[in-house]
N, C-alpha and C positions, 0 to 999 in steps of 0.2 A: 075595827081591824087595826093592827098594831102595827107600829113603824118600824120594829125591831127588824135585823136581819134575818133572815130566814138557817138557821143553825144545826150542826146535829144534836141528841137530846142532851150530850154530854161532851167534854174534850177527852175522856177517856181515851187511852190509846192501849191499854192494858200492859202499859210499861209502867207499874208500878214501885216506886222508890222512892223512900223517905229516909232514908239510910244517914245519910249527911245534913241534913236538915226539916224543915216542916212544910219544903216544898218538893212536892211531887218531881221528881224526874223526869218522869215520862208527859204527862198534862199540866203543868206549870202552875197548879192549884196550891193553894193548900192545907191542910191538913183539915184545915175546921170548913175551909171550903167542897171538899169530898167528901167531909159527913156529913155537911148539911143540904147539899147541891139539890135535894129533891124535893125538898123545901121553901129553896131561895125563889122570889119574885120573879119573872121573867127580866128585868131591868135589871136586879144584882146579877143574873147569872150573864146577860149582857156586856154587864162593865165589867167581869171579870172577863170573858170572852176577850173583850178590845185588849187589858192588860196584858194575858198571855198571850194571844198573837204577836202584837207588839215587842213581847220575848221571846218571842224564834218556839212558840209553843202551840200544838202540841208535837212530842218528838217521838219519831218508830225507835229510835237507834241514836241510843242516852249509854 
């Protein structure tokens, strides 16, 4: 059994934008982080998780 928090499958918030950069607007990923996400280890998609919470992510209303 895994120590990980218990998370939903994705930070998708389906506020998508990359517009100004190559992070997401809306889930604070990105770019290489949302293509690859279903992919990633349970432990990368983790420490990405702690990162954008930590930046006020994910956001309804960007």
């Amino acid at each position: 059994m895994s120590d990980l928090p218990i998370r939903p499958d994705t930070p998708c918030v389906a506020v998508c934008s990359t517009t100004f950069d190559e992070i997401c607007r809306g889930c604070g990923r990105s770019v290489w982080e949302v293509a690859h996400w279903v992919a990633m280890s349970a432990e990368a998609k983790e420490a990405v998780w702690q990162r954008i919470l930590a930046q006020g992510y994910p956001r309804r209303n960007t």
